[in-house]
Each structure stands twice: as structure tokens, then as C-alpha cells.
C-alpha positions in Angstrom: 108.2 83.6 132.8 105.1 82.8 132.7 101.7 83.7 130.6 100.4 85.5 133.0 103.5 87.5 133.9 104.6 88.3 130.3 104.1 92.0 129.6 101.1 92.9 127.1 102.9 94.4 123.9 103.3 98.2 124.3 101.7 100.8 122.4 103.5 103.0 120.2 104.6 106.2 122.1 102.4 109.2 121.9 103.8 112.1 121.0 103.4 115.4 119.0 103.1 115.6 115.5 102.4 118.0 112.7 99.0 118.0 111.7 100.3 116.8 107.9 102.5 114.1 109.6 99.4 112.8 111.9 97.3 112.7 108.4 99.7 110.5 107.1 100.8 108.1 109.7 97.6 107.4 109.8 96.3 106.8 106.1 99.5 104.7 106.1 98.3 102.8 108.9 94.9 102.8 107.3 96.0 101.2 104.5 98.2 98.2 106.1 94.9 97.3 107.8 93.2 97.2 104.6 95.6 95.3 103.1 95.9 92.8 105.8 92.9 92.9 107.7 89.9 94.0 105.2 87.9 97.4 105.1 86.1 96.5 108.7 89.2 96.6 110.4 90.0 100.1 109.6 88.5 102.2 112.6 89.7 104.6 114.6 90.3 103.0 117.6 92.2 100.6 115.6 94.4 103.3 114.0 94.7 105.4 116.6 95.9 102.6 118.7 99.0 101.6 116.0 100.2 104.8 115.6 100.1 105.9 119.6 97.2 108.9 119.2 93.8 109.3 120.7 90.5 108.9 119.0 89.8 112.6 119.6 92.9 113.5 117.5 91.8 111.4 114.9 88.4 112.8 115.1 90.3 116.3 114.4 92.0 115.6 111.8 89.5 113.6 109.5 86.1 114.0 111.4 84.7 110.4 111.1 85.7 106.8 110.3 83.9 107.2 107.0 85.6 110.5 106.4 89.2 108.5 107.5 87.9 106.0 104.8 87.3 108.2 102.0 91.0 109.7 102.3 92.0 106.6 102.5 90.5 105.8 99.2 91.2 109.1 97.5 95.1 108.0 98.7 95.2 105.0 97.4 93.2 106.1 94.1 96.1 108.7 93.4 98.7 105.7 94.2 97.1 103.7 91.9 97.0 106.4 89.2 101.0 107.3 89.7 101.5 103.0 89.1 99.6 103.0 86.0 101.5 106.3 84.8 104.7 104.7 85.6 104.0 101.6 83.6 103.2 104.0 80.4 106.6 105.8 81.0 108.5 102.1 81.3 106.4 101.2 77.9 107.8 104.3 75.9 111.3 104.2 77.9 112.9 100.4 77.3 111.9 97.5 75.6 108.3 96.8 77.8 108.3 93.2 77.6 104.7 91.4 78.7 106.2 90.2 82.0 107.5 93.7 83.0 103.9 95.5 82.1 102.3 92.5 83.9 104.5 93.0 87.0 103.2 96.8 87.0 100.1 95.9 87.1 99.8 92.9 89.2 102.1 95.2 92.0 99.7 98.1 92.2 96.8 95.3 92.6 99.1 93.6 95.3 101.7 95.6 97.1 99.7 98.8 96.4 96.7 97.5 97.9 94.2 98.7 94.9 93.1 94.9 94.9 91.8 95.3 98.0 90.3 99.0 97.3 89.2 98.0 94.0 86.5 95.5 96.2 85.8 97.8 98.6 84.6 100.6 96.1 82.7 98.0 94.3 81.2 96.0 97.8 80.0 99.6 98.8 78.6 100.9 95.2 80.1 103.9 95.3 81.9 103.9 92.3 82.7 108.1 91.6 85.7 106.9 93.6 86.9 104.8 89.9 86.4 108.1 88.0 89.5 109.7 88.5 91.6 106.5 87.7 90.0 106.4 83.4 92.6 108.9 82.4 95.1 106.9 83.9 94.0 103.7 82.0 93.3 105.3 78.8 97.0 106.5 79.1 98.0 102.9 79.2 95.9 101.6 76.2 97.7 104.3 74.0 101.6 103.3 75.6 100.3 99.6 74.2 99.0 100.9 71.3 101.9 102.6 70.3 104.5 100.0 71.4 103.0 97.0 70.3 101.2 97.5 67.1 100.3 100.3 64.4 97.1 102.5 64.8 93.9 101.9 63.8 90.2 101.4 65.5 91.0 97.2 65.2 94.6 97.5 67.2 92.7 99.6 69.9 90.0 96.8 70.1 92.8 94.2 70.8 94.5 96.5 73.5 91.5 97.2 75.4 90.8 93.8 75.3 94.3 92.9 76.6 94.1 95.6 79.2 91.1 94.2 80.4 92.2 90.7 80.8 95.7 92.4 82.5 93.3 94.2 85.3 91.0 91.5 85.9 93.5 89.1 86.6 95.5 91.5 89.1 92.2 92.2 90.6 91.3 88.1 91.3 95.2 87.6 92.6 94.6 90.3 94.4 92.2 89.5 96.3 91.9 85.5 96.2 95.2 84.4 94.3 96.9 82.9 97.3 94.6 80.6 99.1 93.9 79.7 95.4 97.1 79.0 94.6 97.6 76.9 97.7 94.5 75.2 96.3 95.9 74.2 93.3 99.5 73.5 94.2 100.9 76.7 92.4 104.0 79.1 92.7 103.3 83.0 93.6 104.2 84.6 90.5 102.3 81.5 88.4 99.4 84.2 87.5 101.7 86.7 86.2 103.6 84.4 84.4 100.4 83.3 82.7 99.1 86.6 81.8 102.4 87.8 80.7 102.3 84.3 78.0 99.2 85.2 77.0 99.6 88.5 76.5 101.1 88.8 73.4 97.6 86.9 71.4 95.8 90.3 72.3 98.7 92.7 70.7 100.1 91.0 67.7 
């Protein structure tokens, strides 16, 4: 066969959905274009077009693209929280080694796609979108606190710091670790497995 006779790939199938199962087919959709593609790709042509429904119904269930996009966000902001919450539980449940808090962290950056959000909040200055995630992390710098060292204002100083240094590193692998990585001639996991050695100097 040739190029010109092979068939264009099919869209998916339109068909009916509930109005809560068109909402989130498409933030889910939404998001993998984030995550793969960068904030300009999601529009919603583009998302109506992966999951098989007009741009009208789009328009009726969000209103705008920029309305699509602050779902979106509000989405991925609650994902992000329910990561950070699980890594609290996982410090006060088992052993919570450096590698396994680092991993927590450096998935909701990565596979969670807050990397990605994280720069799209901060590249459009609208940062009442971070609010809601400070409980979240002040959760985590008292499950630190409380696992790795005894109270006082000095051992918070040292976790915030460590927290810090945990977050900005997920953030930059996030968001530039592999072409990096491929720069320098380094494995996937070689920034968590350098945050997770280092770790330790902040809490003990």
C-alpha cells in the first residue's frame, strides 16, 4: 500500500456520555497533552478531537479553553495534594527511608504531571492556584519532623530546608531532567538517587 492509499488514523467514536464522564475524559485528556505536549497544546479542538466529541460539547461543559484549563489545574492541584498526603501517611506507616519519600515526590512532579503544572502556574503568574497545596506541604514538614528528628524551632529549620531542596529538584527533572540527563550521560533515576543520598545531611 502505498502513502497515499494508507487510511488517515480514525478518530475515536462519538458517542453519548454522562455529563460527569465527558468532564473527565476530557480533563484526563487535558492532562496527557500537558504532560506530553506543553500548556499550548491543550485546546479544545485538540481535546475534543482525542476523545471523539465536538467543540460545542466541550463548550457546554466547561465554557472556554481557559475555563477547560483552570479545571484542569484545580485537577491536577487536588492530585498533587492526595500525593503529598500519601507520602505523610507512608512516613508515619513503615520505616520511610530517603529513597521511598524521594520517589513520592519525584512521581507526583513526573507521572502526576505537577512538574509540568507547577511551570505553567508560575509562566502565567497566577499563583492563587499554589494556595491550596501549603496545607498539604506543611503536612509533610511535620511527618519529617516527627520521623526523623526530635522537635524544636532548629529541626523544623533543617526539614524545611530538606523539603525545599526535595521539591525543587522534582520540579527541574520534571521539567528538564531528561534531555539533561542525555546531556550528561546519566541513568533516569540518577536525580532521585542523588537527592535521596543527600537527604539525610538536612535531617540528622
Amino acid at each position: 500500500m502505498s502513502i497515499l492509499e494508507a487510511k488517515a488514523p480514525s478518530s475515536p467514536k462519538r458517542r453519548r456520555r454522562a455529563p460527569e464522564e465527558a468532564r473527565r475524559e476530557a480533563l484526563t485528556s487535558a492532562r496527557r497533552l500537558l504532560i506530553e505536549s506543553g500548556p499550548s497544546a491543550i485546546t479544545l479542538k485538540a481535546v475534543g478531537d482525542d476523545i471523539g466529541v465536538t467543540h460545542a460539547n466541550l463548550i457546554h461543559h466547561f465554557g472556554s479553553a481557559a475555563e477547560l484549563q483552570s479545571a484542569l489545574m484545580e485537577s491536577m492541584v487536588r492530585d498533587l495534594i492526595e500525593a503529598l498526603a500519601a507520602a505523610v501517611t507512608q512516613l508515619r506507616s513503615d520505616a520511610g527511608a530517603p529513597r521511598a519519600l524521594v520517589d513520592s515526590v519525584f512521581n507526583a512532579f513526573d507521572k502526576g504531571g505537577a512538574g509540568r503544572l507547577a511551570a505553567w502556574i508560575a509562566l502565567s503568574g497566577d499563583m492563587k492556584h499554589f494556595e491550596p497545596v501549603r496545607a498539604a506541604v506543611q503536612d509533610l514538614v511535620d511527618a519529617i519532623t516527627e520521623k526523623f528528628a526530635a522537635e524544636g524551632e532548629q529541626t523544623r529549620s533543617r526539614v524545611t530546608s530538606a523539603v525545599l531542596f526535595i521539591a525543587l529538584c522534582a520540579f527541574g527533572d520534571a521539567v528538564i531532567g531528561p534531555p539533561l540527563r542525555d546531556m550528561l550521560g546519566r541513568g533516569e533515576d540518577s536525580a532521585r538517587k542523588i537527592v535521596a543520598r543527600l537527604l539525610p545531611t538536612f535531617l540528622y
